[in-house]
C-alpha positions as CSV (number, residue, x, y, z in Angstrom):
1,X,-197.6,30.6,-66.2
2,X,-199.8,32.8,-63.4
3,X,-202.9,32.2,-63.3
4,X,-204.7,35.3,-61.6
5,X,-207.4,36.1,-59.1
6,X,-211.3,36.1,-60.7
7,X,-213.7,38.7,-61.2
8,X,-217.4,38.2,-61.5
9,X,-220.1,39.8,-63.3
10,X,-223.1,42.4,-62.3
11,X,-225.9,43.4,-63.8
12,X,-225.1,46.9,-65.7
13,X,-226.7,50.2,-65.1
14,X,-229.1,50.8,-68.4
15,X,-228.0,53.9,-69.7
16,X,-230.9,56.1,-71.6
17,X,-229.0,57.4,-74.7
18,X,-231.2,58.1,-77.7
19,X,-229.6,57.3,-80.9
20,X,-230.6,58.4,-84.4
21,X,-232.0,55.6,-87.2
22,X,-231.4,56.0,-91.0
23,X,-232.9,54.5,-93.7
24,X,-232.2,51.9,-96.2
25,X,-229.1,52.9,-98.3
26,X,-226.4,51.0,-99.6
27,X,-223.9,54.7,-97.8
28,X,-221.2,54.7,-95.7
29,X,-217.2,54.7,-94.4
30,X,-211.5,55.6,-94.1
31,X,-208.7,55.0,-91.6
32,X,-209.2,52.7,-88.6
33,X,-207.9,54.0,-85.0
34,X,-205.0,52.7,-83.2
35,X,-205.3,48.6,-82.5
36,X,-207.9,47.5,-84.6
37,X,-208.7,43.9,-85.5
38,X,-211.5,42.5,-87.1
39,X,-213.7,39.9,-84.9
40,X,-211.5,37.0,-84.7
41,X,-214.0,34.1,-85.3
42,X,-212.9,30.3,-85.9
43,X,-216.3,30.0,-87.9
44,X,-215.5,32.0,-91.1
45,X,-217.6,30.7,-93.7
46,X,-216.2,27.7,-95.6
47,X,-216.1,27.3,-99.4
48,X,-218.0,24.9,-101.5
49,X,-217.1,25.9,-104.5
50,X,-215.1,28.6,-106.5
51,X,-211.3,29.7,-106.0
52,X,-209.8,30.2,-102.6
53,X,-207.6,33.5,-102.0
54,X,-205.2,35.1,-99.7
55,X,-205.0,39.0,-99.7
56,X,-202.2,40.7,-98.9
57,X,-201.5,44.2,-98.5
58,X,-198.0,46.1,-98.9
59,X,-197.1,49.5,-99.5
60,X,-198.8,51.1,-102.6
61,X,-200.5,47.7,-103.3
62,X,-202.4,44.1,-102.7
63,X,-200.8,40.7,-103.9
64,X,-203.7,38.1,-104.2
65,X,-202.5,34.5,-103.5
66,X,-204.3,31.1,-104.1
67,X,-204.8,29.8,-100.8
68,X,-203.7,26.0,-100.9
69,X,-200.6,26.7,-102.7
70,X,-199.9,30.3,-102.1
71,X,-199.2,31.2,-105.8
72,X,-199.6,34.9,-106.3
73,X,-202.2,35.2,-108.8
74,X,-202.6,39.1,-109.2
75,X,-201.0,42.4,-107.7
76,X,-202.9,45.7,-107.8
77,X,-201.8,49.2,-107.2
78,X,-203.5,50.7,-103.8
79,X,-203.1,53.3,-101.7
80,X,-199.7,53.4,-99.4
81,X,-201.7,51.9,-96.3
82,X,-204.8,49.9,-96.4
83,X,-206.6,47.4,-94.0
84,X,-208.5,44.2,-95.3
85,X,-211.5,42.8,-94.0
86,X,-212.9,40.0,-95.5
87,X,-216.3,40.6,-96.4
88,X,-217.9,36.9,-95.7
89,X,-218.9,35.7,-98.6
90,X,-216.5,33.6,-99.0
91,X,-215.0,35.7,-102.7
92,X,-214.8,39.5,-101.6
93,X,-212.1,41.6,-99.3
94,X,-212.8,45.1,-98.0
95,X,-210.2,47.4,-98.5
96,X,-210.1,50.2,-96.4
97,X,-208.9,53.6,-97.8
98,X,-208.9,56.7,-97.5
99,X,-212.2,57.1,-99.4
100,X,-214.2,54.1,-97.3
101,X,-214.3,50.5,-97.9
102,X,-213.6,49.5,-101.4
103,X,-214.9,45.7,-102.5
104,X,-212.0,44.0,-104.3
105,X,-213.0,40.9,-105.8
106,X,-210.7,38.2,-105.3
107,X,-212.3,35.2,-107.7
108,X,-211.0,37.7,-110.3
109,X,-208.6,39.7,-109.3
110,X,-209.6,43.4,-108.9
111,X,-210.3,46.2,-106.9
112,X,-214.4,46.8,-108.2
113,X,-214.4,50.7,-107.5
114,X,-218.1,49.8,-105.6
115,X,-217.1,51.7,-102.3
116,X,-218.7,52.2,-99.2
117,X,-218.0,55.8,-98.6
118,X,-216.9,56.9,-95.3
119,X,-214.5,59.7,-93.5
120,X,-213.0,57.1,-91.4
121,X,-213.7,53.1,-92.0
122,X,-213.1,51.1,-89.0
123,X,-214.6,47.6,-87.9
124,X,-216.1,44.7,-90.4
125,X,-218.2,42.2,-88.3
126,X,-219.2,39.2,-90.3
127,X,-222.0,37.4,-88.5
128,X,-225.3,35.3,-88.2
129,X,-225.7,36.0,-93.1
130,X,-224.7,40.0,-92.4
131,X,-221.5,41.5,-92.9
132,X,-221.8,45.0,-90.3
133,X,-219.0,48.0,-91.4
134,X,-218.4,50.9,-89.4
135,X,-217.8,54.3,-90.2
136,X,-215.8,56.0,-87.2
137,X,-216.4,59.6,-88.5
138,X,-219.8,59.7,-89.0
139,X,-220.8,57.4,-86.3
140,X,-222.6,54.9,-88.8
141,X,-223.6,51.4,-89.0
142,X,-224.0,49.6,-92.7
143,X,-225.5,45.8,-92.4
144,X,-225.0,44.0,-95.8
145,X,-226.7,40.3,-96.8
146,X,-223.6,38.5,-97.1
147,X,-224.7,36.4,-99.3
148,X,-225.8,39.7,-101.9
149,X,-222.1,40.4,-101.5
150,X,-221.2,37.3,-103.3
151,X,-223.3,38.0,-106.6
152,X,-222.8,42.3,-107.1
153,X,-222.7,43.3,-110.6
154,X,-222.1,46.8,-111.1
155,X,-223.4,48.0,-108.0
156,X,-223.6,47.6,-104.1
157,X,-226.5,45.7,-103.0
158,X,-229.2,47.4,-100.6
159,X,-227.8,47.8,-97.1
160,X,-229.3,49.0,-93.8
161,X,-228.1,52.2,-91.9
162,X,-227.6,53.2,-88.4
163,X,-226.4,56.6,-87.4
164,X,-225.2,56.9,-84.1
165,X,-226.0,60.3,-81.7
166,X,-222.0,61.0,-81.8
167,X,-219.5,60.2,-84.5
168,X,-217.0,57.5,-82.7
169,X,-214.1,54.9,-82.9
170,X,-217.1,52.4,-82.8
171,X,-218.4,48.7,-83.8
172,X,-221.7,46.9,-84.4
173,X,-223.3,43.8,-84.6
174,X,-226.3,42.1,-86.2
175,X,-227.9,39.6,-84.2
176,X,-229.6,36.5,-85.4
177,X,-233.2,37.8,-84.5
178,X,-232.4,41.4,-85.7
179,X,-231.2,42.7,-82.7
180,X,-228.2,45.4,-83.2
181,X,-225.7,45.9,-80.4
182,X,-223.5,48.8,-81.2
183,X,-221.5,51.0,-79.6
184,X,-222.0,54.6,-77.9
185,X,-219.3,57.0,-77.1
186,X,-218.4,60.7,-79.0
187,X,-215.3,62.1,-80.1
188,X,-213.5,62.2,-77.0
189,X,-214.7,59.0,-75.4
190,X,-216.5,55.3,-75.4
191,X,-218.3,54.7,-72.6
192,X,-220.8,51.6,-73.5
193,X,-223.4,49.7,-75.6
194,X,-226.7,49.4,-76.8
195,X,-229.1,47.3,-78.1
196,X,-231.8,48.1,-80.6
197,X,-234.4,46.4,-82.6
198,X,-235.6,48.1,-86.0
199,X,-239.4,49.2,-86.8
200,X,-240.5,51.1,-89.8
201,X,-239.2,54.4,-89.0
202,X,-237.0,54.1,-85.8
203,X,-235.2,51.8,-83.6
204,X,-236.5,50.5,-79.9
205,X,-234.1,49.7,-77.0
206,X,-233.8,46.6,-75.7
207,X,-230.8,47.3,-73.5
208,X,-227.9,49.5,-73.0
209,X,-224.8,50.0,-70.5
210,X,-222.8,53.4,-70.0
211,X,-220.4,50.9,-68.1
212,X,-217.5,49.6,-70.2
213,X,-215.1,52.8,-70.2
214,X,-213.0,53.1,-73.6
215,X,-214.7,50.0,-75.5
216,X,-213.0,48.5,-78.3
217,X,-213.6,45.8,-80.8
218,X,-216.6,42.8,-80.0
219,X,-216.7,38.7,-80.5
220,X,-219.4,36.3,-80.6
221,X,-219.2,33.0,-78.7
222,X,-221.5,30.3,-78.5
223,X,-225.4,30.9,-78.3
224,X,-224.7,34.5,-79.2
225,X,-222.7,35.6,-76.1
226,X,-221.3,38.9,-77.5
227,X,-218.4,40.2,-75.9
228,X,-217.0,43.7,-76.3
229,X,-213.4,45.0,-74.8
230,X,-213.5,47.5,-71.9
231,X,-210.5,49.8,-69.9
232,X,-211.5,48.0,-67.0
233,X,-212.7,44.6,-68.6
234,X,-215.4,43.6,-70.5
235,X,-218.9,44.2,-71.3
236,X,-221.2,40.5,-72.4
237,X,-224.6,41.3,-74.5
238,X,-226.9,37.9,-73.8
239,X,-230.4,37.3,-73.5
240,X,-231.3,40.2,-74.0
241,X,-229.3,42.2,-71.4
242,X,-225.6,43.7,-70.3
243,X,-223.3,42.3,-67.6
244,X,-219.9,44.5,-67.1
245,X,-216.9,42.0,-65.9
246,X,-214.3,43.6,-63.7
247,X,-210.7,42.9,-64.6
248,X,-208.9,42.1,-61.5
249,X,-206.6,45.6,-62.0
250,X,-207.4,49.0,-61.9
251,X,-206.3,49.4,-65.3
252,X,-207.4,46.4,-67.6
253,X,-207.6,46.9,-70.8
254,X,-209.1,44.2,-73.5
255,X,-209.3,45.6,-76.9
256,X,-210.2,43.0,-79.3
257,X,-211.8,39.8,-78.7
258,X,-211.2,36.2,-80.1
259,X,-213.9,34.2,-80.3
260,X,-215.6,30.7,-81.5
261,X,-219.2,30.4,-82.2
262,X,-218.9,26.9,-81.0
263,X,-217.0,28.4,-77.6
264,X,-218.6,29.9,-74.7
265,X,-215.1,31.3,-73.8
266,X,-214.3,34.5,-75.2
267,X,-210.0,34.9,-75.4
268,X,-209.2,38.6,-75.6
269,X,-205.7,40.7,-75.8
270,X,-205.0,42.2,-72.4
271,X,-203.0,45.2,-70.8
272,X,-202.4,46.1,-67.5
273,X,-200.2,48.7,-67.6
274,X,-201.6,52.2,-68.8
275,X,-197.8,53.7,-69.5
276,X,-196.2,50.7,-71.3
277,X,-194.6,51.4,-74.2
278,X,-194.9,49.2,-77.5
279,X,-197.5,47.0,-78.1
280,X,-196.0,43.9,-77.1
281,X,-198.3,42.0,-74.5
282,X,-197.8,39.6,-72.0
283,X,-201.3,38.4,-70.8
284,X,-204.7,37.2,-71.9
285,X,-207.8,37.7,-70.8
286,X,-210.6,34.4,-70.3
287,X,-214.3,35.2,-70.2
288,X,-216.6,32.6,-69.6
289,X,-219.5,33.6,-71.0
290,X,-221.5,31.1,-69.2
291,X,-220.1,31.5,-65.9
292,X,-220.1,35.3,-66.3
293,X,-216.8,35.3,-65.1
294,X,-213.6,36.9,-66.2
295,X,-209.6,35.6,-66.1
296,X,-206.2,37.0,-66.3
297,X,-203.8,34.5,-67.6
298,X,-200.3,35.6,-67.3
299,X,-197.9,34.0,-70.4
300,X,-194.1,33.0,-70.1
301,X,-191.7,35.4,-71.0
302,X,-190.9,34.1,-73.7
303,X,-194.5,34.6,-74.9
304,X,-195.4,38.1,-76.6
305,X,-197.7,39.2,-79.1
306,X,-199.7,41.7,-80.1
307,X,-203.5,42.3,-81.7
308,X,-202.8,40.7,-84.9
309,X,-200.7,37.5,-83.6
310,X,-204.0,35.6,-81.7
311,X,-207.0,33.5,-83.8
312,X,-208.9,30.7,-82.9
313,X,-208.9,27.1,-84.6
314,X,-209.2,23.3,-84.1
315,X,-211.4,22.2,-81.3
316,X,-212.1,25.8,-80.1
317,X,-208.4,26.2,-78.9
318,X,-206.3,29.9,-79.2
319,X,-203.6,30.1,-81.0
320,X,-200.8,33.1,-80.6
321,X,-197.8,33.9,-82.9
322,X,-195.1,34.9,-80.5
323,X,-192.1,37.4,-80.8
324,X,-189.8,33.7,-80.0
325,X,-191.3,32.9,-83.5
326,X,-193.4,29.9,-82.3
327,X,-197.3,29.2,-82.4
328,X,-198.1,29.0,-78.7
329,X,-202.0,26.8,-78.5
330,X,-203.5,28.1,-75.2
331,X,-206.5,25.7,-73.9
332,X,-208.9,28.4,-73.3
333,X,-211.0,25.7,-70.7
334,X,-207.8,25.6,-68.7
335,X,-205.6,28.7,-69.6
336,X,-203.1,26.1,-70.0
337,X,-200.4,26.2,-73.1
338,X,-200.5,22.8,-74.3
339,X,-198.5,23.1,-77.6
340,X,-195.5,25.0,-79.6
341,X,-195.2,24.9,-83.2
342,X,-191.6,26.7,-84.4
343,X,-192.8,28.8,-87.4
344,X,-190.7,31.7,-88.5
345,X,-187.7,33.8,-87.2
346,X,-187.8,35.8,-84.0
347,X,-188.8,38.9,-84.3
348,X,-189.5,42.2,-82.4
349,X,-192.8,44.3,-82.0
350,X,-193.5,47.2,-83.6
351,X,-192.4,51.0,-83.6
352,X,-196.2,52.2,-84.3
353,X,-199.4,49.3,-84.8
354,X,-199.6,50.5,-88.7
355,X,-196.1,48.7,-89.2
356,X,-195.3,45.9,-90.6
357,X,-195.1,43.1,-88.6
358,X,-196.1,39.4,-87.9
359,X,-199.3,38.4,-88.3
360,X,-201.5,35.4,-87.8
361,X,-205.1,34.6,-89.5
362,X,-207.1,31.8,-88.7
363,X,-209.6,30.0,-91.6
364,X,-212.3,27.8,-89.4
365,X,-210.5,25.2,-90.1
366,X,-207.3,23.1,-89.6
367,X,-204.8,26.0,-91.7
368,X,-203.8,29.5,-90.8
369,X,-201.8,32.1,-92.6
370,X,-198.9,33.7,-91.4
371,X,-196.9,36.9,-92.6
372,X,-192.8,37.2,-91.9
373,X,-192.3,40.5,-93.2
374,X,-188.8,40.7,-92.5
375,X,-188.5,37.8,-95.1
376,X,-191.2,39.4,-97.0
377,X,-193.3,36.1,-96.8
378,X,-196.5,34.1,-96.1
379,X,-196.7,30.8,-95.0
380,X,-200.0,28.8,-94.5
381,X,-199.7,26.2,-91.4
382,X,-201.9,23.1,-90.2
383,X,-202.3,24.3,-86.5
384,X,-202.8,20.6,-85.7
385,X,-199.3,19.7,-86.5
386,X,-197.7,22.9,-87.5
387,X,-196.5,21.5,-90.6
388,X,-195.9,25.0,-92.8
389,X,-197.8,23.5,-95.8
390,X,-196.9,26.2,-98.4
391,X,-194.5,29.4,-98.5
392,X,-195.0,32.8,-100.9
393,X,-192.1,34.9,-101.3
394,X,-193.4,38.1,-102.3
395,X,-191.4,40.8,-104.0
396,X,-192.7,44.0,-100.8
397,X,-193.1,43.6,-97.3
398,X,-196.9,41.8,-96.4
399,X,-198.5,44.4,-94.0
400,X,-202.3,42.8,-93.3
401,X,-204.2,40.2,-95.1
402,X,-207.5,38.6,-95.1
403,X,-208.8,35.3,-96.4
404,X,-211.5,34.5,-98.8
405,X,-212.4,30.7,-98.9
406,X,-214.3,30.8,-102.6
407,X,-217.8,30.8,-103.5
408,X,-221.1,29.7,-101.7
C-alpha cells in the first residue's frame, strides 16, 4: 500500500450567488444521477423499540427482511428501478421513483403512497433530528423532523423548502444550529456551496465557495466538519466558513463521502483517472478535518470497490467490500488495512452503476449487510469478527437496500 504526497487546505474565495427561499410545504422530488450514495454515517439512529428491517430492492419490487434473522417478512411490487434511502426514524425507507420519493413503511410492510413529488429525486441526508431530500430537477431542498417521520398518519408532516437559483444534481444539509449548507451549480455544472440561515421570509449567507468543481455527495464528521466531494478534492464547511483541499493530481475526483460523527476523518471514494472505464476504484481519499489536510491512500491490487462497497463501523474504522470478496478494515488514523474478513464470492464491477452488484451497508453498530446478487442473497456480518450471522436467499437479484433499526 502507497501512501501519497499531502495537500493542505486554503481559505476559499466567497462566491456571491443569490439563491431563492420557499416557504413551508411538505413539496418536492425522481431518478438520481450517475454514482450516488447516501451519506455514509456509522451513527444511524439506533432502535429502542419496535421491529428492525432490511429493505431490498429488485427488479419490479422491494423484499423487506427482519434484520437479526434476515426472514423476508413482505415483498411489494415497485417500479423496475428504485433507490432506497432510509428516512432516520429508525421505521421508514424512501423509495425513489419516478414520481419522487415514496415513504414505505417497514414496521408494517407497505409502500404508504405519501410521496414527496419531484422530477428527479436524488440525495437523502439524515442529520442532527432532520432528514434533508433533494430534488435534482427543480433544484429543491425538503428538511423533514425526523422524528414526525416516525408517527405520519395519512399524510406527510410539515417540511421546510429551499429552492435553489438553478435546478442541479445537488445535496443539502441541516446543521445543528439551523445553518443549511447546500449546493450551487445549474444544469451543466457544480461549481460550490453555500451556507444559509433562515429568517421569516428569506435566507442570509453565512458563507459560500465557487471552488469545488463538479461537487458530489457530503459527510459529517465529528463537531460538525461537513465534507463535500470535489473534481479536484474536497470542499470542508466548519465554523462557519469553506476551506477547498487540493487532491495531489490534476484530476481528483471524490464523489461520496464516508463519515463518523464521532470521526474527525472524513474517508471518501477517489478517482484519478478522468478516462478510466468502469467504476472499479483503486484508492481512497483521507481528510482530516482537523488538520485540514487531505490524503491519497493507494489499496493493493487485490483491493477494488466501488461507491456502494465502503461504510463506517466499530471504533470509527472503514470498511470496504472488495471485488476478491473480502471485507478489507482500513484504519482511517493510519491509512493502514489492519483486517480481512472472507465474505462472499469474487465478483466483477459493473457494466453501468444502476446494476446489480455488491453492496455493503453499515448499522452504527457492530453488524453490516451485504448483497451477493449473483447468488441472489444478503448476508448480515459482525465487522468485529466477520462472522456472517444470518443469510436470506431471495427469489430476484437484490439491487440497493437500506436499513431501518425500529422505533424511537
Amino acid at each position: 500500500m502507497t501512501r501519497r504526497h499531502l495537500r493542505y487546505g486554503a481559505p476559499a474565495a466567497l462566491l456571491g450567488l443569490a439563491l431563492l427561499a420557499s416557504g413551508c410545504s411538505s413539496n418536492t422530488a425522481g431518478d438520481a444521477a450517475a454514482g450516488d450514495s447516501s451519506s455514509g454515517s456509522a451513527s444511524e439512529e439506533h432502535a429502542h423499540s419496535g421491529e428492525q428491517r432490511v429493505a431490498v430492492s429488485y427488479a419490479g419490487g422491494i423484499a423487506v427482511l427482519d434484520a437479526e434473522t434476515l426472514e423476508l417478512v413482505d415483498e411489494l411490487e415497485s417500479e423496475e428501478f428504485t433507490r432506497l434511502n432510509a428516512a432516520g426514524d429508525g421505521r421508514h425507507v424512501f423509495v425513489t421513483t419516478s414520481q419522487g420519493f415514496e415513504l414505505l413503511d417497514t414496521a408494517e410492510p407497505a409502500l404508504t403512497g405519501l410521496v414527496v413529488p419531484a422530477s428527479a429525486a436524488g440525495h437523502v441526508v439524515r442529520h442532527a433530528g432532520k432528514t434533508v431530500l433533494y430534488d435534482d430537477g427543480a433544484g429543491e431542498t425538503t428538511v423533514f423532523d425526523t422524528h414526525d417521520l416516525a408517527h405520519v398518519d395519512g399524510e406527510l408532516p410539515e417540511a421546510v423548502t429551499h429552492t435553489a437559483e438553478h435546478p442541479h444534481h445537488g445535496v443539502s444539509i441541516e446543521l445543528e444550529d439551523g445553518t443549511l449548507v447546500t449546493t450551487v451549480g445549474d444544469e451543466t455544472s457544480r461549481s460550490g456551496a453555500v451556507a444559509l440561515h433562515a429568517h421569516d421570509d428569506h435566507w442570509d449567507e453565512v458563507a459560500s465557495s465557487d471552488q469545488c468543481p463538479g461537487i458530489h455527495g457530503e459527510g459529517t464528521a465529528a463537531d460538525e466538519a461537513v465534507v463535500f466531494g470535489c473534481e479536484n478534492g474536497a470542499l470542508l464547511y466548519a465554523d462557519g466558513a469553506f476551506t477547498k483541499l487540493d487532491a495531489p493530481d490534476a484530476y481528483g475526483r471524490m464523489g461520496n463521502a464516508f463519515v463518523s460523527e464521532t470521526s474527525p476523518i472524513v474517508v471518501g471514494d477517489y478517482k484519478s483517472d478522468p478516462d478510466a472505464e468502469g467504476y472499479l476504484l483503486g484508492s481512497v481519499a483521507l481528510i482530516d478535518t482537523v488538520a485540514e489536510k487531505l490524503e491519497v491512500v493507494d489499496l493493493p491490487e487485490n483491493v477494488r470497490y466501488t461507491f456502494r462497497d465502503v461504510t463506517r463501523g466499530p471504533d470509527d474504522l472503514a470498511y470496504i467490500l472488495s471485488t476478491d470478496g473480502s471485507i478489507h478494515v482500513l484504519d482511517p488514523e493510519t491509512g493502514d488495512l489492519v483486517d480481512e474478513f472472507p465474505v462472499i464470492d469474487a465478483w466483477e464491477g459493473p457494466a453501468e452503476w444502476q446494476d446489480a452488484h455488491p453492496a455493503l451497508v453499515g448499522t452504527g453498530g457492530d453488524t453490516a449487510y451485504v448483497t451477493e446478487p449473483a447468488a441472489n442473497s444478503v448476508h448480515a456480518v459482525d465487522l468485529r469478527t466477520g462472522e456472517i450471522t444470518a443469510t436470506a436467499e431471495l427469489d430476484h437479484t437484490p439491487n440497493e437496500f437500506a436499513v431501518a433499526l425500529g422505533e424511537h
